[in-house]
N, C-alpha and C positions, 0 to 999 in steps of 0.2 A: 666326437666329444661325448660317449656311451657314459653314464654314470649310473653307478653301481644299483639297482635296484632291492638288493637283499637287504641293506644297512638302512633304506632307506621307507620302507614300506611302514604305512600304519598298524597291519594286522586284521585278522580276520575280526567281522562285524555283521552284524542285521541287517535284512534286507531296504531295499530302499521300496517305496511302492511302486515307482516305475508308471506312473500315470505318461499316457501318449498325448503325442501332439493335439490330438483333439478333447483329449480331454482337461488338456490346460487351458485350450480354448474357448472352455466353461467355466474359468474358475474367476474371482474378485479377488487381487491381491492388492494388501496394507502394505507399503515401504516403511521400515524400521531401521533409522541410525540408532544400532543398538546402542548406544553412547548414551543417548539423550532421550529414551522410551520412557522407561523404570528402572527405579533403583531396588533392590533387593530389598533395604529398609522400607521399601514402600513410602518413603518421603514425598510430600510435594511442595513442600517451600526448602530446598535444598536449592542454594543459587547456584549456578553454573554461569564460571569464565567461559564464555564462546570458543575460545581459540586453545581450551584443559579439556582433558577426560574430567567428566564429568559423574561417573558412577555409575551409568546405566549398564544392568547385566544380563544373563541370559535368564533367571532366576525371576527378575523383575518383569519379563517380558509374560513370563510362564503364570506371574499372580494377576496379570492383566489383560489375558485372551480374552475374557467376557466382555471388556471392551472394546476389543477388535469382531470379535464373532456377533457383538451385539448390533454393529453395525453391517453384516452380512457378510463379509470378507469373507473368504474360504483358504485364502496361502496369508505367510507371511515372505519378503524379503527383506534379509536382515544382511547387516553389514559385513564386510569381508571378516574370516572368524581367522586368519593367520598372524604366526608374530609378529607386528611393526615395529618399526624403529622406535628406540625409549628416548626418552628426554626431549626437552623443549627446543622450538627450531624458530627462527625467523615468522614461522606460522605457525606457534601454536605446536600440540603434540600431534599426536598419530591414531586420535579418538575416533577418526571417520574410519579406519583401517585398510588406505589404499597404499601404505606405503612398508611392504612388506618387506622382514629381513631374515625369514626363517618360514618358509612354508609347511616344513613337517610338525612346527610347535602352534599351540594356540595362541591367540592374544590371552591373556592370565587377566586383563581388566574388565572383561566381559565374564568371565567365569572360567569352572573347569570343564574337562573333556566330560565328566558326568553330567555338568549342568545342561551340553549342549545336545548330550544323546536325550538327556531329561525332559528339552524345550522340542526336540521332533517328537517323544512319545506323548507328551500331554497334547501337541496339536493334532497327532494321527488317532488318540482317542477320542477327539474331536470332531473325526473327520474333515481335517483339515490340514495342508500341505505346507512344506517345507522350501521356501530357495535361499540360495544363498548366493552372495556377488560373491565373484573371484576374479584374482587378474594374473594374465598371462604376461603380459607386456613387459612391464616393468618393474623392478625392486626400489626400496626408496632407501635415499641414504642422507645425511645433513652435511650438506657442503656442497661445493663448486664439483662440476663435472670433470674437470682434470683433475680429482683430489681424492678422486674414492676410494677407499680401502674395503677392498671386493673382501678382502679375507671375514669381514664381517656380513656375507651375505649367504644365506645357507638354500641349496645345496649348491647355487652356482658362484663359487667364488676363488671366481679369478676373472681377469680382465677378458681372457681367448670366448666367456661367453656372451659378449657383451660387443652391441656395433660401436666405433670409437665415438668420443661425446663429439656431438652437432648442436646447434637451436634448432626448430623445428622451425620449413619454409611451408603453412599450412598451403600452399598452391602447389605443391610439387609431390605427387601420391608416395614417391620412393623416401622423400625425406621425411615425409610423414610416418612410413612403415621403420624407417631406421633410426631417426635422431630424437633426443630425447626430450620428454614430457618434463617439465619445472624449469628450473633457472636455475643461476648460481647460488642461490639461497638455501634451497633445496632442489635436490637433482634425483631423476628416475632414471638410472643407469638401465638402459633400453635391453633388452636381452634378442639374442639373434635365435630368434624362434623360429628361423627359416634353416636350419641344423636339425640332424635329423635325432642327435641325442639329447636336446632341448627336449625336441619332441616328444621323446619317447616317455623320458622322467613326468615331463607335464601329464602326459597319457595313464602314466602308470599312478601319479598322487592323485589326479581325479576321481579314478575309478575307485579307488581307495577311499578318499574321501567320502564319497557317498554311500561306501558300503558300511564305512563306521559309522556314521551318524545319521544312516537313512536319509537322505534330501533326495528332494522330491524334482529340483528345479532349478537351475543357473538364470541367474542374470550376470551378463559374461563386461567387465569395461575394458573402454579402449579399444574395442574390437578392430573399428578403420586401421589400426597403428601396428595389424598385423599383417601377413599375409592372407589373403584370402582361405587360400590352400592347407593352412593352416589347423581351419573349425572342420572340418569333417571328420576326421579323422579325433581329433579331442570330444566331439560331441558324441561320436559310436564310443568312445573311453569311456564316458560317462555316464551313457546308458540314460541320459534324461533330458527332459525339453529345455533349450536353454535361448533368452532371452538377450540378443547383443544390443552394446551401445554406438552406432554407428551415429556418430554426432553430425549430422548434415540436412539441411532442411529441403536439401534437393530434392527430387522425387524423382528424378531419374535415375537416379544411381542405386535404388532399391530392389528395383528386378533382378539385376545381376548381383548384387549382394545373398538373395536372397536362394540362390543355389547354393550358397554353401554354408545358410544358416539360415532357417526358415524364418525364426522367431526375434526379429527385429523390433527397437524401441520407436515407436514412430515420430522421430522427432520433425516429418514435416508438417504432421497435424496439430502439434505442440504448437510450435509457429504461428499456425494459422490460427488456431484458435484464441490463443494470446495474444495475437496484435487486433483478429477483429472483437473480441468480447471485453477486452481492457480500455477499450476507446471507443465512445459513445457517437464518435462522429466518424467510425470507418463504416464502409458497409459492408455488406453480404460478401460481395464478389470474387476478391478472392479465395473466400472459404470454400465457396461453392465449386469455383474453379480448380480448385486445389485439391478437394475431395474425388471429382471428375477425371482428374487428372492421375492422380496416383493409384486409382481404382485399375487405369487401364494401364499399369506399369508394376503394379507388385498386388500380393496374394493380403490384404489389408485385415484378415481376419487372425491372421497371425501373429500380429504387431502388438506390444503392448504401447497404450494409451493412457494419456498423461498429460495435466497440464502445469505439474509441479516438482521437481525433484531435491535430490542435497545439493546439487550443482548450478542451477538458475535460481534468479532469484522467484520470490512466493508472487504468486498473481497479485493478494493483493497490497503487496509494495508499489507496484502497475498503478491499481485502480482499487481502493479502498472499499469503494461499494460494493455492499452486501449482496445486491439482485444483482449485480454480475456475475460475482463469484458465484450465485446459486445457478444460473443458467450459464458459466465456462463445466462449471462441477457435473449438470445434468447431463449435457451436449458429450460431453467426456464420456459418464458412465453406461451412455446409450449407444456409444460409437461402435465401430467395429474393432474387432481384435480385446486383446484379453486389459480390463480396466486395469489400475494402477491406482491407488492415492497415496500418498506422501505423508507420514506423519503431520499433525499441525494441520493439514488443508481443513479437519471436521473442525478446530478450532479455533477456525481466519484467523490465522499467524499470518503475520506481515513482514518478515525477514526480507532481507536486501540480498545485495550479494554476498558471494562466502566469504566469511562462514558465518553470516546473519542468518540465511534459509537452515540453520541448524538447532535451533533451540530447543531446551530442557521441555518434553512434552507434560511434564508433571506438573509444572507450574499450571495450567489451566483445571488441573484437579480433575483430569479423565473426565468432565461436563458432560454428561449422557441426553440431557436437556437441549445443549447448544443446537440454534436453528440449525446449522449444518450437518452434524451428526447425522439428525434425524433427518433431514435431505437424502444424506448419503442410504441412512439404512432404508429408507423406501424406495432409492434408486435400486439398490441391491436384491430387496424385495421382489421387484415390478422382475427383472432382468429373470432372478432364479427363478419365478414362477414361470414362467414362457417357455422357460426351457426344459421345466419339470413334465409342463400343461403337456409339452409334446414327445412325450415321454424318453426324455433324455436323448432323443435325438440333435442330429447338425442342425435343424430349422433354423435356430435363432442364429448360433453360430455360421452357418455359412449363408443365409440370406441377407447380402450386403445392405448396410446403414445408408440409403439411398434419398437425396435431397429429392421433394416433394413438391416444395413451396420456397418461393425466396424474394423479398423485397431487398428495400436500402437498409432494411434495417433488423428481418425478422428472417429467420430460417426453420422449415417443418423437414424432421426427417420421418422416415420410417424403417424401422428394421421389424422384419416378422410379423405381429400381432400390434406392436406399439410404435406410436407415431409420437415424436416428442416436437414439441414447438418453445425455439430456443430467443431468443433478443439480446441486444449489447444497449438497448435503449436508457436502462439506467434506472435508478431510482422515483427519475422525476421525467418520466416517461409516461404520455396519455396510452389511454389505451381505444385500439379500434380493432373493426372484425374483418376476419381474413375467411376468403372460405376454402376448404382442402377438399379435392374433389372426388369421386369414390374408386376411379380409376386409377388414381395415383393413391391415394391411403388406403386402399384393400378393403374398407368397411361397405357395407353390403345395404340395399336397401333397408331406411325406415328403422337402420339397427340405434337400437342402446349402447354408448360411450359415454366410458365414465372419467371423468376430470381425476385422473389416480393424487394429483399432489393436489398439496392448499389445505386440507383437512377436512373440506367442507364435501368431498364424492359429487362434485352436482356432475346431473346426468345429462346429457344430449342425447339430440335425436336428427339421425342422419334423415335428406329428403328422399323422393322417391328413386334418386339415382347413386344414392351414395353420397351426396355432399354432405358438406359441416362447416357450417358455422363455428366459427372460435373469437375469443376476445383475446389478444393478445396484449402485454405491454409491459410491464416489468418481468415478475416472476415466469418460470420455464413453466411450460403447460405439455401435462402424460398423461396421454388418451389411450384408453382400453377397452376393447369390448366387455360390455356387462357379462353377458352371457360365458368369457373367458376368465372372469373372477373367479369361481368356485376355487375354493380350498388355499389361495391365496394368501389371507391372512388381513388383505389390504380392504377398504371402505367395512369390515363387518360382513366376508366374506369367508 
């Protein structure tokens, strides 16, 4: 099932930067539904139907890096840039852009091919990187699975590329890799990626892809829903680090995933960290255990980290309070593997399910003030200096985010230099003292640590063995050596 490569290529293009796996392992990435970022008019009382394109383009994105770079991001991931299906469906249009019907054309509502070679060189003068989702899986079409008319689906179109329509038995891995993804309302005609001229075409538009518009980084959906055997082979095509969606909150099944695609989303830490910091009355335990757990089953520094996406719903829809979200937000951006946020999380959006977690980001007026922003960007802050401090080496990145301290209701980690002390306790939580001992938080006699968030720098002072004293109780508490502040930026450093 060989298709034609010549008719179908994008054409020579600029280099991509080609950043390695460990150096995406440093970087802070903003998720962008390009859809609902910025509008080119730079509007932000423009309403948006939830379930319409809503205007956001690539152009909008480009007038608005100083607010993603202001909060220390260094990538963005923006939404699939392929042509979707046009017109209205049972759900709304094809604004998210997973529902493709032309992979050699752009989506035209996001911009044109110049807007998007435009938005990789403004962020590569920036010193800042490029991904981009794509999907292998599936093509999307409006109608019932016995009813498709493949001749509308470019380059694969005809039925001989496609496994026959199934529901999908989420318990059975085969049906999972073959039947298809929607319903009769809308259906994603499953393509048989396990053919070797699938293959080949996916192999050959990738590479291409990122030669024209320099992208720097995949984040890959649908991943589980193919063959394993599959990513190797597409990911050497593509010459870049790319991030899969293996939606599972197992943690066993991440090691062997993880042969054939290093750069996994870690949806078991998602899990855990949203059922314990959403609810004031869970405790530590399973976090702790879960952390423990996955540490000795998969390479955890790999994985991007997350407690929000366009697909779940917003934390806090969960739990409303503020000091939660600030310590799920911190515990996140301190963790292992590469951070993630979600458009909306810097401006507690409280979206439900889809397509509620998808809201117009303009309407908050880009708030550079909002507590959480500025959370974010001192988390970002705290994270790149550590990594600079040690002169761009693995330190921070490969010395594991390692629990320290753990009650019913309070957990200290450490990675590298910084120890963060996280709680689900709540707004209306007392506070008492914990002490972290110097053998486990790595700080050294008699040393100076500095309270990095709150605004106020107050300093501690470790005893003759390393210990510390801390007051723990609503807000997250980031401890940093004095002495490792220079050039920082942070307390007037």
């Amino acid at each position: 099932m060989k298709l034609s490569p010549t008719s179908l290529l994008w054409g020579a293009a600029s280099l991509t930067q080609a950043l390695s796996a460990a150096d995406w392992q440093k970087q802070s990435i903003y998720q962008i539904l390009t859809d609902r970022f910025a509008r080119t008019d730079g509007s932000t009382s423009e309403q948006c139907a939830i379930t319409s394109y809503c205007g956001g383009t690539y152009r909008g994105v480009i007038n608005h890096l100083d607010y993603i770079q202001g909060m220390g991001f260094t990538a963005i991931w923006i939404s699939p840039i392929v042509k979707n299906l046009e017109g209205d469906t049972p759900y709304g249009t094809a604004y998210h852009g997973y529902w493709a019907q032309d992979i050699y054309s752009l989506n035209d509502h996001f911009g044109s091919e110049q807007d998007l070679k435009d938005l990789s060189a403004a962020l590569h003068s920036r010193g800042m990187y490029l991904m981009v989702d794509v999907v292998t899986n599936h093509m999307g079409y409006n109608g019932c699975g016995n009813c498709v008319n493949y001749g509308q689906l470019k380059p694969f179109d005809n039925s001989g590329y496609y496994h026959p329509f199934c529901e999908i038995n989420y318990n059975d891995d085969n049906s999972v890799r073959t039947c298809w993804e929607g319903d009769n309302k809308v259906s994603l005609p499953d393509l048989r990626t396990e053919d070797s001229g699938i293959r080949n075409t996916f192999n050959e538009w990738i590479r291409d892809l990122v030669s024209k518009y320099s992208i720097d980084g995949m984040r890959i959906d649908s991943v589980k829903h193919v063959e394993k055997d599959f990513w190797p082979g597409f990911l050497q095509a593509a010459g870049i680090y790319g991030i899969g969606e293996v939606l599972d909150g197992n943690p066993a099944i991440y090691g062997d995933w993880q042969n054939y695609m290093k750069g996994l989303m870690n949806y078991p830490l998602f899990y855990w960290v949203q059922q314990t910091f959403s609810n004031p009355s869970a405790t530590m335990d399973s976090l702790v255990n879960g952390i423990n757990t996955l540490k000795g089953q998969a390479d955890t520094t790999a994985m991007g980290v997350f407690i929000e996406n366009h697909d779940q719903k917003r934390f806090p829809n969960i739990n409303n309070d503020m000091t939660l979200a600030k310590n799920a937000i911190a515990f996140t951006l301190l963790s292992d593997g590469i951070p993630i946020l979600y458009q909306g999380q810097e401006q507690h959006y409280a979206g439900g399910d889809t397509p509620n977690q998808r809201e117009a980001l303009w309407s908050s007026g880009y708030n550079t003030n909002a507590e959480l922003y500025q959370l974010v960007k001192t988390l970002n802050q705290i994270r790149s200096h550590t990594l600079s401090a040690r002169n761009n080496d693995s330190y921070y990145v490969k010395y594991q985010a390692m629990p320290i301290y753990s009650d019913t209701h309070v957990i200290a980690m450490r990675k590298g230099d910084v120890v963060g002390v996280f709680s689900n306790m709540g707004s209306n939580a007392n506070t008492y003292t914990i002490n972290l001992w110097g053998n486990k938080s790595g700080f050294g006699a008699n040393q100076q640590i500095v309270q990095v968030l709150g605004g106020n720098c107050n300093v501690l002072q470790t005893d003759d063995l390393g210990g510390l004293n801390v007051n723990v109780g609503r807000d997250p508490v980031v401890l940093y050596p004095v002495s490792a502040l220079q050039g920082s930026g942070l307390c007037g450093r």
